[in-house]
C-alpha positions in Angstrom: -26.6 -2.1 4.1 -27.3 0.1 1.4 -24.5 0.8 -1.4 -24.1 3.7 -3.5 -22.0 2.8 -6.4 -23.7 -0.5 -7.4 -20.4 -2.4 -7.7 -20.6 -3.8 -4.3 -23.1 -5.8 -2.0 -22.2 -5.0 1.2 -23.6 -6.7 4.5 -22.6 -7.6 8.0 -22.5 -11.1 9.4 -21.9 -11.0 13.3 -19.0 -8.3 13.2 -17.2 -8.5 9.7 -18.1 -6.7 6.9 -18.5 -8.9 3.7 -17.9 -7.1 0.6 -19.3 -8.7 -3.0 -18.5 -7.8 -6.0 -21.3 -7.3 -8.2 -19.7 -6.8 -11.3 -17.9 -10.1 -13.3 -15.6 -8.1 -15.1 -13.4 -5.0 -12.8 -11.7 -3.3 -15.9 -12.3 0.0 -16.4 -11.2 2.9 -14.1 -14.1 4.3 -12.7 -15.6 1.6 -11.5 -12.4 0.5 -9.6 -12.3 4.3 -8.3 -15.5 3.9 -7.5 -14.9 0.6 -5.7 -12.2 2.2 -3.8 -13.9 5.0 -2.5 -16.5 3.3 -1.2 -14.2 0.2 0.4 -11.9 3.3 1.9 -14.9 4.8 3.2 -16.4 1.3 5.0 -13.0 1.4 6.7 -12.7 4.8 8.0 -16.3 4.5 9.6 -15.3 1.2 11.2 -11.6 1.1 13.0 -10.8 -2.1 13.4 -12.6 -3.3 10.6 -12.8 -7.1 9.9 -13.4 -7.2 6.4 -14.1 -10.0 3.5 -13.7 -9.3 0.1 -15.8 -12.1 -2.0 -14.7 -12.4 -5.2 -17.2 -15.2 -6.6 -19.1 -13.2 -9.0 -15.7 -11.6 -10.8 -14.2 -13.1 -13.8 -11.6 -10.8 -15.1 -9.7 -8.3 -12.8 -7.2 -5.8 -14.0 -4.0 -4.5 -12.2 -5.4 -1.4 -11.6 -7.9 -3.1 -9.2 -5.1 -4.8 -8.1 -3.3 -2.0 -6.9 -6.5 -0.6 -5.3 -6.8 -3.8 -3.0 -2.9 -3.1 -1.9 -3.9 0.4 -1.1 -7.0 -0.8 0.8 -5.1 -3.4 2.5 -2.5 -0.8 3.7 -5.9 1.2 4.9 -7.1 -1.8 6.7 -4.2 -2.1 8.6 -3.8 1.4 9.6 -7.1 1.3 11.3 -6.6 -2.2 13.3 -8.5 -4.2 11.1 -8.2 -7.2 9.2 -8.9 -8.2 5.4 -9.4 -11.4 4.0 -10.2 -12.2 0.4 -12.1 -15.3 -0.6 -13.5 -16.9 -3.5 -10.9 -15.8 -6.0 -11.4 -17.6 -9.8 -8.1 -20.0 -10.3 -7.2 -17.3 -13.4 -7.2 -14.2 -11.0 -5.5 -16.1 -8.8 -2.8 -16.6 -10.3 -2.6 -13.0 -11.3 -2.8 -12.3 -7.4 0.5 -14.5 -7.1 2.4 -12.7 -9.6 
């Protein structure tokens, strides 16, 4: 599949979306808007989404994007689906327990 922003690879495998990050560091706010937009947007076109958020290209994350995956989480959940997150660095991690 094609993406628009640049910030994420997005493909299919079976039925659930995988989502990669492109970028290693997710910092500033437009590209987490960005992010967001287009994530929200996979969802709405898909009810009952399966969704996997890879995170093995991302080094630093701020809590900006952190908020924007509860939001997207909330999203997911409203249309069905299900969102899983995987390859998370041990530093983000631990900023996702906190």
């Amino acid at each position: 599949m094609a993406n628009q922003a640049s910030h994420l690879k997005i493909s299919k495998a079976e039925n659930v979306f995988i989502a990669e990050f492109t970028d290693r560091k997710i910092l500033d706010e437009l590209s987490i808007n960005e992010i967001g937009d287009e994530l929200a947007t996979l969802v709405q076109d898909n009810p009952g989404i399966k969704l996997l958020l890879n995170f093995t290209n991302v080094e630093h994350l701020s809590s900006a994007a952190l908020g924007i995956l509860i939001k997207l989480n909330k999203q997911v959940a409203q249309a069905n689906g299900r969102l899983k997150l995987s390859d998370i660095n041990p530093q983000i991690f631990e900023v996702f327990k906190i």
